[in-house]
C-alpha positions as CSV (number, residue, x, y, z in Angstrom):
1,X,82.0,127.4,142.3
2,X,82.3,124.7,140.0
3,X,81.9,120.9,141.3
4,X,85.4,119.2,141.9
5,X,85.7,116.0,139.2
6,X,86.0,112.7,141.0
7,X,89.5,111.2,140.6
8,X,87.5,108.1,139.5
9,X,85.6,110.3,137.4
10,X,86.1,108.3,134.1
11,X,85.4,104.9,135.9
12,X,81.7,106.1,137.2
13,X,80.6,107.7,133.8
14,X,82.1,104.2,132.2
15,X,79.8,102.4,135.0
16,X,76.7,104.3,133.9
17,X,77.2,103.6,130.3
18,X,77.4,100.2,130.6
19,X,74.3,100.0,133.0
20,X,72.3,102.3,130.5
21,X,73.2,99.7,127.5
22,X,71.6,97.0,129.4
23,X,68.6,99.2,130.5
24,X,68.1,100.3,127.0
25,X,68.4,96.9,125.3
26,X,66.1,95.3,127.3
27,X,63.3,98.2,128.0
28,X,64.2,100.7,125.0
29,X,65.8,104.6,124.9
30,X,62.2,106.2,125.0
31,X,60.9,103.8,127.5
32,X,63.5,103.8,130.1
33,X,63.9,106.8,131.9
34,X,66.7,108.3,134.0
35,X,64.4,107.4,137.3
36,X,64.7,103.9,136.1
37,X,68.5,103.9,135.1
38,X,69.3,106.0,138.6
39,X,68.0,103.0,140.1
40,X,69.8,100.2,138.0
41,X,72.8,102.0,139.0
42,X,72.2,102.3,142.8
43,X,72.2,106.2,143.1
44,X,70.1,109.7,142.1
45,X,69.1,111.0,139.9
46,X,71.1,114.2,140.1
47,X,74.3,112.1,140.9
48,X,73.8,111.1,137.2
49,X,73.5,114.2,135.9
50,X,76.7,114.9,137.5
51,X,78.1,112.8,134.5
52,X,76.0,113.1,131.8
53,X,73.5,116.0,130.3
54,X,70.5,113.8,129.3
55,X,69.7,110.2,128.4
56,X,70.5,111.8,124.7
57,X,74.6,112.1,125.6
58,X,74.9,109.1,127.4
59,X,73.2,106.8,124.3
60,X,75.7,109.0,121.8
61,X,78.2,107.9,124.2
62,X,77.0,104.2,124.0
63,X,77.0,103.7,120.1
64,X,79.9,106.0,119.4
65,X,82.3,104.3,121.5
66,X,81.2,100.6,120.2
67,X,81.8,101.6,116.9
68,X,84.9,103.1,117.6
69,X,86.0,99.2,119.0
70,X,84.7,97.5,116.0
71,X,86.4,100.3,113.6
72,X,89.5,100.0,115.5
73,X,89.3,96.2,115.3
74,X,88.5,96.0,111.3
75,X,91.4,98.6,110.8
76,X,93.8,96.3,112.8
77,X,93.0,93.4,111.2
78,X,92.5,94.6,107.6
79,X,96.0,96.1,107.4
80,X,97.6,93.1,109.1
81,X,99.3,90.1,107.6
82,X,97.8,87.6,105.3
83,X,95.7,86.6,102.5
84,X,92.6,88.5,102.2
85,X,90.7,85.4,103.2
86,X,92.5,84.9,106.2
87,X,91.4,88.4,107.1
88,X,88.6,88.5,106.7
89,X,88.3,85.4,108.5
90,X,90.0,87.4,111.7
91,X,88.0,89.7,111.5
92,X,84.4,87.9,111.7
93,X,85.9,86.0,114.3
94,X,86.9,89.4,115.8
95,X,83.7,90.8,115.5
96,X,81.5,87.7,116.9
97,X,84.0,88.2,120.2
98,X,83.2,91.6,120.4
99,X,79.1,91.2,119.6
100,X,79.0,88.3,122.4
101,X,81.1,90.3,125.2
102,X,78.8,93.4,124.9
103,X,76.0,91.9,123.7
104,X,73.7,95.1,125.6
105,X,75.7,97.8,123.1
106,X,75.6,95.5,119.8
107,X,71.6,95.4,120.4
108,X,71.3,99.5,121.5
109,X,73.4,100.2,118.4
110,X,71.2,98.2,116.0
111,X,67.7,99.2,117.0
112,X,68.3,102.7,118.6
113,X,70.9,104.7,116.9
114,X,67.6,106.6,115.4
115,X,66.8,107.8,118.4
116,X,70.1,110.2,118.4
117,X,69.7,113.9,117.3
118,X,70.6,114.4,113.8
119,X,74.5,115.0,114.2
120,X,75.1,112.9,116.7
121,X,73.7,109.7,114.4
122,X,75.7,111.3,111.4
123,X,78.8,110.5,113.4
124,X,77.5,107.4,114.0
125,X,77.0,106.2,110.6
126,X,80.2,107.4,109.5
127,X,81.9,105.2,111.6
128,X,79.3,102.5,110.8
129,X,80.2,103.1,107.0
130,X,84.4,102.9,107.6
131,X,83.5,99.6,108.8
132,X,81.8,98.3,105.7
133,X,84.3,99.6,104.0
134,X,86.4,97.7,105.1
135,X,84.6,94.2,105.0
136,X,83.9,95.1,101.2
137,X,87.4,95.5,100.7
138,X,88.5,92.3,101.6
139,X,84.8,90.8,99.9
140,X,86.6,92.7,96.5
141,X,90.0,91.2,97.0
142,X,88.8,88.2,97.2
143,X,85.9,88.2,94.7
144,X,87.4,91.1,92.3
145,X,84.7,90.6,89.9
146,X,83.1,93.0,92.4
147,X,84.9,96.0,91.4
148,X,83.0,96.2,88.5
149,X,79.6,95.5,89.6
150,X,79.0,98.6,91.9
151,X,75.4,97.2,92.1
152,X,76.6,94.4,94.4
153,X,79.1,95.3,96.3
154,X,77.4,97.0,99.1
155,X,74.6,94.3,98.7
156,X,77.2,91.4,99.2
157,X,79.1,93.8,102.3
158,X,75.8,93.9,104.0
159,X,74.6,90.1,103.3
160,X,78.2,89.1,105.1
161,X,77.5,91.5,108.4
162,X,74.4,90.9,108.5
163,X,74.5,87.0,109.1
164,X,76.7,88.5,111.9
165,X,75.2,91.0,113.6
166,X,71.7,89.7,114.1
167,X,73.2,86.5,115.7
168,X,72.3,88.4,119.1
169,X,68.7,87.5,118.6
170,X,69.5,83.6,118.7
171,X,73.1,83.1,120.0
172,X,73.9,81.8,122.7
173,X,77.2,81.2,124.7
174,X,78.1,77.3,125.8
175,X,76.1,76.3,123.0
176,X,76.5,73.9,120.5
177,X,78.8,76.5,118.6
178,X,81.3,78.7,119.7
179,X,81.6,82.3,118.3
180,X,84.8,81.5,116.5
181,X,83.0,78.3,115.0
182,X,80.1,80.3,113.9
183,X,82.1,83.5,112.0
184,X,84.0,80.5,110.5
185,X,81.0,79.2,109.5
186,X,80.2,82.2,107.9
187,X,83.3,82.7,106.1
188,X,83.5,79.4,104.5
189,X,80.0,80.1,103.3
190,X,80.9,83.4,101.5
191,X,83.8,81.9,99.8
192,X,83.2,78.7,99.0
193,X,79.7,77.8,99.3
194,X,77.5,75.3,100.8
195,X,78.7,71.8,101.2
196,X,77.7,68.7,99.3
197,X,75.3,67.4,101.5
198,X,74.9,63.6,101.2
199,X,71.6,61.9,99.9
200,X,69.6,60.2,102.3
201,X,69.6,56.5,102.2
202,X,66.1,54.9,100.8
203,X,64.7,51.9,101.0
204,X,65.4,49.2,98.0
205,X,62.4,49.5,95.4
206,X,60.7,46.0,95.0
207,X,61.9,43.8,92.6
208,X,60.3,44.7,89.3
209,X,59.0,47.7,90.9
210,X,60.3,51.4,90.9
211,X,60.7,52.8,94.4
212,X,58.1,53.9,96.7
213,X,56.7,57.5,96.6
214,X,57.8,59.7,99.5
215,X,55.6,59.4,102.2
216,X,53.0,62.6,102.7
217,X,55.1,65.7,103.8
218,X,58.3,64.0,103.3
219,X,60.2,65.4,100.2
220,X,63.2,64.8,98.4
221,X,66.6,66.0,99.2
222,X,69.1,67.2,97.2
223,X,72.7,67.8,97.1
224,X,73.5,71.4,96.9
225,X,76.8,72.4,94.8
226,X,78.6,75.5,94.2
C-alpha cells in the first residue's frame, strides 16, 4: 500500500532542499552524505528518502529551481519598461538580491552543477544559457556595435555576470556597500567606464630644482579615462 503524502508535503521536501544547499556549499555534493544532511535536518535517514530518491534528485532540485528564479527574474525585468540601461541596471540589482538571500544555492550552483548526471546538467545549462541571453541582449542594445562582432559578445555577457556572481566569495552584508550599490557599481563600469580619478597632491619641487623622485615602492598615479 502506498505511503499517504504529508499535507505539508511540499513544505518538508522545500525544508530539505534548503538544508542540503547549505550542507553542500559548505562541505561539498561528494563529501556530504545523506547521514550527515539527515542530521542537519533533525530526522533519518529513511524519513528523507521519503522525499527524495538520492542526494543526485535533491542537488537537480537545488540548481534547477534557482535558475528557474534568476530566469524568471531576467525575463521580468528585460521585457519591462525602460531604456536598456535602466534594465539592465534592474536586473544586476535584481540579481545581487537574489545571490545574497540564498547565498548557499548561488555557491552549489557555481561549483557543483558537474556533479549532476548528464541530462539533468543539460537542463541546467539551458536555463543557465536563457539567462545570458538575456544580459547580452540588453549588453547589444546598448553597445550595438556588438551585433557584429559575434567574437565578443558572449565574452562581454560573461565579463558582466561574472563581476556578479563570484561576489559570494567576498561579499558581505552590512558592509561598506550594499548589494544595490555594488550591481550599480557594476553597471556604471560597463557603460561608462572608470572615473577620472584625481592626481595625488605632491610636494613643491625646490626652487631651481625639479621635483623629488618617488620614494622606493611608491609609484605614480594616473588618471584613468574612458
Amino acid at each position: 500500500m502506498a505511503r499517504t503524502q504529508a499535507p505539508d508535503y511540499d513544505e518538508r521536501r522545500q525544508a530539505i532542499a534548503d538544508r542540503a544547499a547549505e550542507l553542500y556549499a559548505r562541505m561539498g555534493f561528494h563529501r556530504a552524505s545523506i547521514s550527515d544532511l539527515a542530521e542537519a535536518c533533525g530526522t533519518s535517514k529513511s524519513a528523507l528518502y521519503h522525499y527524495y530518491s538520492s542526494k543526485e534528485a535533491i542537488l537537480f532540485d537545488i540548481l534547477k529551481d534557482h535558475t528557474e528564479l534568476l530566469l524568471e527574474t531576467a525575463q521580468e525585468i528585460a521585457a519591462s519598461g525602460g531604456s536598456a540601461a535602466e534594465r539592465l541596471r534592474r536586473l544586476a540589482e535584481g540579481f545581487m538580491e537574489i545571490y545574497v538571500s540564498t547565498t548557499a544555492k548561488h555557491v552549489v550552483l557555481l561549483n557543483e552543477i558537474g556533479s549532476l548526471p548528464e541530462e539533468q546538467r543539460r537542463q541546467v545549462v539551458a536555463l543557465e544559457k536563457q539567462v545570458v541571453d538575456i544580459f547580452l541582449s540588453l549588453l547589444v542594445e546598448i553597445r550595438p556595435e556588438l551585433e557584429n562582432r559575434p567574437d565578443l559578445r558572449k565574452p562581454v555577457a560573461m565579463m558582466f555576470m561574472g563581476a556578479l556572481n563570484w561576489t559570494y566569495t567576498w561579499f558581505r552584508q552590512g558592509g561598506a556597500v550594499s548589494p544595490t550599490q555594488f550591481a550599480d557599481m557594476v553597471v556604471d563600469l560597463f557603460t561608462m567606464g572608470l572615473p577620472a580619478m584625481p592626481l595625488p597632491e605632491t610636494a613643491p619641487a625646490e626652487a631651481g630644482g625639479a621635483a623629488s623622485d618617488p620614494a622606493p615602492g611608491e609609484t605614480e598615479h594616473r588618471a584613468v579615462r574612458t
